[in-house]
C-alpha positions in Angstrom: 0.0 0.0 0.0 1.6 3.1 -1.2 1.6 6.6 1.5 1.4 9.4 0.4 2.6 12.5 2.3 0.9 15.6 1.9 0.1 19.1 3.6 -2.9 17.5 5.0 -3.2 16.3 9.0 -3.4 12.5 8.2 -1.3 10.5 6.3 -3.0 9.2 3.2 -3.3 5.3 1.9 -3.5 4.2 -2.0 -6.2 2.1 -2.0 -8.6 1.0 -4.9 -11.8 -0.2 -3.2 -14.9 -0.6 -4.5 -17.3 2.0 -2.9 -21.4 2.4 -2.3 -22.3 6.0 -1.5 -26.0 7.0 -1.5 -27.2 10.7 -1.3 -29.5 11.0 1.8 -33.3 11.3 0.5 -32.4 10.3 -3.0 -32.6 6.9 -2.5 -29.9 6.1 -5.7 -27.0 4.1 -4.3 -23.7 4.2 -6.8 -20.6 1.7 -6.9 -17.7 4.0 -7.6 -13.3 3.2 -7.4 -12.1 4.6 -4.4 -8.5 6.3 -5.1 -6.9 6.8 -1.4 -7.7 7.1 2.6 -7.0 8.3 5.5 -8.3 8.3 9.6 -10.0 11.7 8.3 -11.4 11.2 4.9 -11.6 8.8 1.4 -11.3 10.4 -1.8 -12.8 8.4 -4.3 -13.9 8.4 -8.8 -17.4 8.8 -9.6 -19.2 9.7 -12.9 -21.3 12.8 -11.5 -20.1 15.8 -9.7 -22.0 15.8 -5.8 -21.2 19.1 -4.6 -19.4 20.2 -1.7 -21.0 20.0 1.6 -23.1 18.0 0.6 -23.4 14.8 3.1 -23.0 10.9 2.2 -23.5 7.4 3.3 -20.7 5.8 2.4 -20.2 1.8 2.4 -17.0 -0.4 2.0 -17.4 -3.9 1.5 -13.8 -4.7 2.8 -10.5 -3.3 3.5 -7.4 -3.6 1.4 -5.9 -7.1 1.5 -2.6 -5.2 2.3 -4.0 -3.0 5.0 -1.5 -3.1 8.0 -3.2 -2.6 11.8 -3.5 0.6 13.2 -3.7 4.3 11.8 -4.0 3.1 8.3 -7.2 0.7 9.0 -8.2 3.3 11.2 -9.3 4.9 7.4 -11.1 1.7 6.7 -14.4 2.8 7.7 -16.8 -0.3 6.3 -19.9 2.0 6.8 -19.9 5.9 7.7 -21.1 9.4 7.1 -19.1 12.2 5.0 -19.1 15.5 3.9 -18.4 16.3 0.4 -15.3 18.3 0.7 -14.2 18.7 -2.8 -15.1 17.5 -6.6 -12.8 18.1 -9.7 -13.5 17.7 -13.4 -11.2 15.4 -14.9 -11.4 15.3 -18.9 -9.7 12.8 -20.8 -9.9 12.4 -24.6 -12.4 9.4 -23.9 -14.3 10.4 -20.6 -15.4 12.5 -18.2 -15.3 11.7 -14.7 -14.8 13.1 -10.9 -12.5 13.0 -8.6 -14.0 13.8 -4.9 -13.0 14.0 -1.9 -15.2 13.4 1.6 -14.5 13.7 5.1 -15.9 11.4 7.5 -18.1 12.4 10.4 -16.4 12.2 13.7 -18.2 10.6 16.3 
């Protein structure tokens, strides 16, 4: 599992899961590639842009195979709440897609 280190407060963790988020009150669940993790957040690929702030149920069905005990599985969350904290465009000359990034909910 690749870290990567960054101007953020947690350290981040590659990771390629595959991702359900639903929209509360929409009802619509999506399967989407998450990218990386961390204790605070999961940034993740998804073919609509969800705004920021906006709040979603997210569900993993497992952690990575390579996922070490401790901090990193810490990021592992198998079901939790998050906030939209950013969405990018990504263009490429065959597809569109978004990149997003959530923060989890601390409870």
């Amino acid at each position: 599992m690749t870290k990567h280190y960054e101007k953020r407060k947690s350290l981040r963790h590659s990771a390629s899961p595959v991702l359900t988020y639903q929209l509360p009150l929409s009802g619509n669940k999506r399967n989407v590639r998450g990218l990386n993790h961390s204790v605070s957040g999961i940034s993740f690929e998804n073919g609509s842009e969800i705004k920021p702030d906006s709040i979603v149920y997210v569900r993993r069905d497992q952690c990575a195979p390579d996922c070490l005990p401790g901090e990193n599985c810490n990021g592992c969350r198998s079901v939790t709440l998050a906030t939209i904290r950013w969405c990018r465009k990504i263009k490429t000359r065959e597809t569109e897609f978004y990149r997003i990034g959530a923060k989890y909910f601390e409870f």
